[in-house]
C-alpha positions as CSV (number, residue, x, y, z in Angstrom):
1,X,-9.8,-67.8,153.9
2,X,-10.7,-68.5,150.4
3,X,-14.7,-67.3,151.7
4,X,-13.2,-64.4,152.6
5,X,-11.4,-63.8,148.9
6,X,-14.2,-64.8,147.1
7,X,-16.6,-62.6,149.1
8,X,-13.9,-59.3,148.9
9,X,-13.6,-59.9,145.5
10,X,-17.6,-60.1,144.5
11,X,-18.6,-57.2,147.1
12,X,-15.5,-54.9,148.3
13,X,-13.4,-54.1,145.0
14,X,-15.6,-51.2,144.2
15,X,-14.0,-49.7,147.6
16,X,-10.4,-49.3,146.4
17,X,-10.2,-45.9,144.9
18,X,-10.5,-46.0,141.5
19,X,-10.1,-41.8,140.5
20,X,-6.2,-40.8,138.9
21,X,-5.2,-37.2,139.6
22,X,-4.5,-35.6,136.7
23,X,-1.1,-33.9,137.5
24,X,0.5,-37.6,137.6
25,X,0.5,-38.3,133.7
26,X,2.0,-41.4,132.4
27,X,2.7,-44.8,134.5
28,X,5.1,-45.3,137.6
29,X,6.5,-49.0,138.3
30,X,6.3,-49.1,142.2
31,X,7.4,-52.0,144.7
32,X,5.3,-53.1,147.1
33,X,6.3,-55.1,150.3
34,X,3.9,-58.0,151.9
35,X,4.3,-59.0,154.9
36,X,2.2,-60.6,157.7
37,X,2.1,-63.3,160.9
38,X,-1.7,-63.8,161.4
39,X,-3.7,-66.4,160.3
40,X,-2.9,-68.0,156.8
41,X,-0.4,-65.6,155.7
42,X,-0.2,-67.0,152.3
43,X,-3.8,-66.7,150.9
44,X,-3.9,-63.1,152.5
45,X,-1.3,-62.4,150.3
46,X,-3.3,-64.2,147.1
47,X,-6.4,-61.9,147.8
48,X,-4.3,-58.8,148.3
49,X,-3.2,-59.7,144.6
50,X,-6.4,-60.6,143.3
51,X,-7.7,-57.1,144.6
52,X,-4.9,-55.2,143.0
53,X,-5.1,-56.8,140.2
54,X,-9.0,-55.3,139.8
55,X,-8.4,-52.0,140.1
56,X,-8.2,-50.3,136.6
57,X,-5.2,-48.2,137.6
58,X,-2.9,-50.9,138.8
59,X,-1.0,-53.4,136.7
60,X,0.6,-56.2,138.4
61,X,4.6,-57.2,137.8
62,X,7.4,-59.5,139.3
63,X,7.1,-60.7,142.5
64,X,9.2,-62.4,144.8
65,X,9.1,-65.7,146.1
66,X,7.7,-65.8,150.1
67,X,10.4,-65.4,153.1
68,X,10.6,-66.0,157.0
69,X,11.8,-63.3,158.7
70,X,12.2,-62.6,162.3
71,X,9.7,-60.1,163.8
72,X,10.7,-56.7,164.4
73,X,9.9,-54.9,168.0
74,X,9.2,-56.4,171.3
75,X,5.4,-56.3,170.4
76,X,5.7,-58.1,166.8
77,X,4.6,-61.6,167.6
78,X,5.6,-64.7,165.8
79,X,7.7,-64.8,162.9
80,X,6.6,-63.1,159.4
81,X,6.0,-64.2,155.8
82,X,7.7,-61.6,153.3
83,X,7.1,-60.6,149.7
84,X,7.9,-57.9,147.2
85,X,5.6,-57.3,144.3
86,X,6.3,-54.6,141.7
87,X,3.5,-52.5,139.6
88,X,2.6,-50.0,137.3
89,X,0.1,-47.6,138.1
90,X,-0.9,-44.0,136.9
91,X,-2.2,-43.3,140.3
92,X,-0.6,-40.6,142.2
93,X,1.6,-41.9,145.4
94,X,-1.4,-40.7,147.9
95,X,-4.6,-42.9,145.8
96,X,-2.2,-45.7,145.2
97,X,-1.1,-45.9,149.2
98,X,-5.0,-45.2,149.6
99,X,-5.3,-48.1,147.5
100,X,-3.3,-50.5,149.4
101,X,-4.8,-49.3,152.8
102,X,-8.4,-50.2,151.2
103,X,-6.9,-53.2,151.1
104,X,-5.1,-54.4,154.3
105,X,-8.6,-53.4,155.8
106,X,-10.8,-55.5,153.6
107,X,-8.1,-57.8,154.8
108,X,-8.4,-57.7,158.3
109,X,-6.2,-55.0,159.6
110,X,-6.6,-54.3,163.0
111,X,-3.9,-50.8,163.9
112,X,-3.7,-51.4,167.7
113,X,-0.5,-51.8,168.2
114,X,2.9,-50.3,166.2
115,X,4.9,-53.0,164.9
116,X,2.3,-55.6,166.5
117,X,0.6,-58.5,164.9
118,X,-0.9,-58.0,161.7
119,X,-2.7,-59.8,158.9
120,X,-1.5,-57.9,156.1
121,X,1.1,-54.9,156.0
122,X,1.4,-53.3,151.9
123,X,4.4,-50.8,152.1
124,X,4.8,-48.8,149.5
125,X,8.6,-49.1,148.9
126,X,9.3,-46.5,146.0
127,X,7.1,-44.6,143.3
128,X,9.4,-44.3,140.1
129,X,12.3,-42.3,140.7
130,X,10.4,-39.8,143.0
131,X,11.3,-38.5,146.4
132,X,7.9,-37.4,148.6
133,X,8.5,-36.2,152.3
134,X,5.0,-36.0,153.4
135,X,3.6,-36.1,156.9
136,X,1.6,-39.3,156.0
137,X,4.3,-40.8,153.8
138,X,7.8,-41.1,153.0
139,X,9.0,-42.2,149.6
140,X,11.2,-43.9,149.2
141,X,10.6,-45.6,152.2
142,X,12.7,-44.9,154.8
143,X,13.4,-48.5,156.4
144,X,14.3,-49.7,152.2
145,X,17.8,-49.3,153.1
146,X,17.9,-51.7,155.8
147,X,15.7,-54.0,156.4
148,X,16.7,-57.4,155.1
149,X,13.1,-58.8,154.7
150,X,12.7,-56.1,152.0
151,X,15.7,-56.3,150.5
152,X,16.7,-59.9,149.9
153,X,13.3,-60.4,148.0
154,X,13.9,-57.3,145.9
155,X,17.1,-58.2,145.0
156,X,15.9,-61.7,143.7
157,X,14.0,-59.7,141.5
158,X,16.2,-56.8,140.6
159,X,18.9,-56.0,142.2
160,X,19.8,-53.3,139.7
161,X,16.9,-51.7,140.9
162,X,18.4,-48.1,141.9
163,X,17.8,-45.9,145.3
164,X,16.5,-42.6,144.0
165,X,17.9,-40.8,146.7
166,X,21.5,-42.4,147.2
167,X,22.2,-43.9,143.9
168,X,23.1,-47.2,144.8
169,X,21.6,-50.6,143.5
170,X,19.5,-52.9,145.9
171,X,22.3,-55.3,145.5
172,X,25.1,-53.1,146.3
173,X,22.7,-51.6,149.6
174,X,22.4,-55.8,150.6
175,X,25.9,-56.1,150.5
176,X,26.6,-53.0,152.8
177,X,24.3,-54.2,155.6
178,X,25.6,-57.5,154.9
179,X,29.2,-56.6,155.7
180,X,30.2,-58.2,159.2
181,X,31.7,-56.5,161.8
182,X,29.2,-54.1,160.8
183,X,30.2,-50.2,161.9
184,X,27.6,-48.0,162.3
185,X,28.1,-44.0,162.8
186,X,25.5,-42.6,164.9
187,X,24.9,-39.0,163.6
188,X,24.3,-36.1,166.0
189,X,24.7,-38.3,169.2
190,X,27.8,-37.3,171.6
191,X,30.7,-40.8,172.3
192,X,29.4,-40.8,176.1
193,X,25.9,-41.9,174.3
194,X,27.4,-44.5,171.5
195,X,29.4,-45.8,174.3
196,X,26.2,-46.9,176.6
197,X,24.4,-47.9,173.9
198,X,27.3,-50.2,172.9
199,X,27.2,-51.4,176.2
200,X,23.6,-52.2,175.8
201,X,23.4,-53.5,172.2
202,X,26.7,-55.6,171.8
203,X,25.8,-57.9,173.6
204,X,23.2,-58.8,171.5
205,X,24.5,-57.9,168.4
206,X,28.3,-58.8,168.8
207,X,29.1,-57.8,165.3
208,X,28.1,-54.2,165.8
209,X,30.9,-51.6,166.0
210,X,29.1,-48.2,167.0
211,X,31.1,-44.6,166.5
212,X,30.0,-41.2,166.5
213,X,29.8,-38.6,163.9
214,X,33.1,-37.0,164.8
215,X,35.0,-40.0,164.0
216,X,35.8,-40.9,160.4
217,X,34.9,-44.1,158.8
218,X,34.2,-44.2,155.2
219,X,32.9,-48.0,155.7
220,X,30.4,-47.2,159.0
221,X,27.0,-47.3,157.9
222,X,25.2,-43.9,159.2
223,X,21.9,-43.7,161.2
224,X,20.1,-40.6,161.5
225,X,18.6,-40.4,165.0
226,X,15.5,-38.6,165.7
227,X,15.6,-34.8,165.6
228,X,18.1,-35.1,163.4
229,X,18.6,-33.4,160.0
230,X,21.3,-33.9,157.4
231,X,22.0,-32.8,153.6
232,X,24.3,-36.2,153.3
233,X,23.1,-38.1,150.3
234,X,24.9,-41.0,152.2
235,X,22.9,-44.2,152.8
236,X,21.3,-43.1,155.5
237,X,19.2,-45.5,157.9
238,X,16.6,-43.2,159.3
239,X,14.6,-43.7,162.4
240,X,12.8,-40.5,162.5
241,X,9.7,-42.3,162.1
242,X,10.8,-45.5,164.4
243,X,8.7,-45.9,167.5
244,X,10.2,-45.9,171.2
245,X,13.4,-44.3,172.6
246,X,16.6,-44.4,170.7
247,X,17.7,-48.0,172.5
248,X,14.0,-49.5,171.1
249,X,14.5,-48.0,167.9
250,X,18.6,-49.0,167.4
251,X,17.2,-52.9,168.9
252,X,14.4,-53.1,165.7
253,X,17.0,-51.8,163.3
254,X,19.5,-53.7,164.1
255,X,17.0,-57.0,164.4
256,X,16.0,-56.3,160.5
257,X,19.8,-55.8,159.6
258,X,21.1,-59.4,161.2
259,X,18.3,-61.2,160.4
260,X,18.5,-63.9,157.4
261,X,15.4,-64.0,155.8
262,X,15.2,-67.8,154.9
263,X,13.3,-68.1,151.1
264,X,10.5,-70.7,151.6
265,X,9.1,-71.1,148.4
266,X,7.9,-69.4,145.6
267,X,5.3,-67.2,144.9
C-alpha cells in the first residue's frame, strides 16, 4: 500500500479537481465519513488524507479515531473500519464530492455492487449549514441521522455539531437511536404492513417497537419509506435512496442503528 500512496501522490493529484465556482464565496467546514473492508483499510485511509490534503481548495480538520462496525446489507462483506474527518473548503458541494470521488478511484474503487465490498467510501456528510436535494446528492446526508458508524465518531469530535435540517446536536441524534426499546413510526405505510414487518424484523431486532403513522408517539423515531413525501422537520430516517424492497431496506437501517461501533484506536 505505501507504493500505491507514494505513486498517487507523485502522479494522480493533478486529477482531483482543482477549479472553485464562483457563486460559492467564502469557506464551508464539511464532514467527511471513511469507511472501508478491503485490503489494509488503514493506509487507504492515510492516502485518502495525504490527497486531500494537496488539493489547494481543501483544508484538513479534526478527525476521529478508527471504528469497527458491522457491515450493512446482505452483500457488505466483512466488517468495516470507520472515520470522520472534518474540512474547510471553498469548493462548491458538486467539485468537492467530485473531489472525493477522484479519490476513492485513485484508490481502488471498484462500483459493482451497492452496499458491497469496497476499498474506500468518502461520504460527504454535511456542507455548512446547507440543505442540497439533488439527483446526484443529498446534503445533508440522508443516512446522518442513523447510522451509528457515523455518528459515534462525530460525536467524539463534536457532538454539538448541529443538523441543519432538524436542529438537533449529533449528541442529542446518538442518544435518540440509542434509546432501547426503540419505537419506530413507519410514515405512509397502513398497520396490516407494520404488523408483517414486525413479524419479520423482531425477531432479529427484539428491541424494535414498530407503529404506523396514525398512531401517536412523540418518542417513535419516524422513517420515511419510499415514495413518500413529508414537510415534518422531525428526525426523519429516510430510505428513499436505500436499495431493495422495504424489508431489505428496514433490515440495513435497523443493522446501522443496533450496531456498536467498537473504537480501535486512534487516528
Amino acid at each position: 500500500m505505501s507504493g500505491l500512496i507514494d505513486r498517487n501522490l507523485s502522479q494522480n493529484v493533478e486529477s482531483l479537481p482543482q477549479e472553485v465556482s464562483s457563486s460559492v464565496p467564502g469557506d464551508y467546514h464539511c464532514w467527511i465519513s471513511f469507511g472501508g473492508n478491503v485490503g489494509d483499510v488503514k493506509a487507504t485511509f492515510d492516502a485518502a488524507l495525504a490527497l486531500l490534503s494537496l488539493h489547494c481548495h481543501i483544508q484538513l480538520k479534526q478527525r476521529s479515531g478508527l471504528y469497527c462496525s458491522t457491515p450493512m446489507g446482505s452483500q457488505a462483506g466483512s466488517p468495516f473500519l470507520n472515520s470522520i474527518c472534518g474540512l474547510t473548503t471553498q469548493l462548491s458541494p458538486q467539485e468537492l464530492l467530485s473531489a472525493l470521488q477522484s479519490v476513492e478511484t485513485q484508490l481502488g474503487r471498484v462500483r459493482e455492487i451497492c452496499w458491497g465490498p469496497r476499498t474506500l467510501d468518502l461520504d460527504l456528510l454535511s456542507y455548512g449549514n446547507c440543505i442540497v436535494n439533488d439527483p446526484d446528492l443529498v446534503i445533508p446526508h440522508p443516512a446522518l441521522t442513523y447510522r451509528r458508524f457515523v455518528l459515534d465518531p462525530l460525536v467524539e469530535v463534536d457532538a454539538n455539531w448541529r443538523h441543519p435540517v432538524c436542529h438537533s446536536t449529533a449528541g442529542h441524534i446518538l442518544g435518540r437511536v440509542s434509546c432501547r426499546p426503540l419505537q419506530i413510526r413507519l410514515l405512509n405505510v397502513h398497520s396490516e404492513q407494520v404488523e408483517a414487518l414486525s413479524c419479520d424484523l423482531i425477531p432479529q431486532f427484539p428491541d424494535v417497537q414498530f407503529v404506523w403513522d396514525g398512531e401517536s408517539s412523540i418518542d417513535a423515531l419516524p422513517f420515511l419509506m419510499r415514495g413518500s413525501s413529508t414537510t415534518r422537520d422531525d428526525l426523519i430516517v429516510d430510505l428513499r435512496r436505500s436499495p431493495g424492497d422495504t424489508l431489505e431496506q428496514l433490515t440495513s437501517a435497523l443493522t446501522a442503528i443496533f450496531d456498536k461501533p467498537r473504537r480501535v484506536c486512534d487516528w
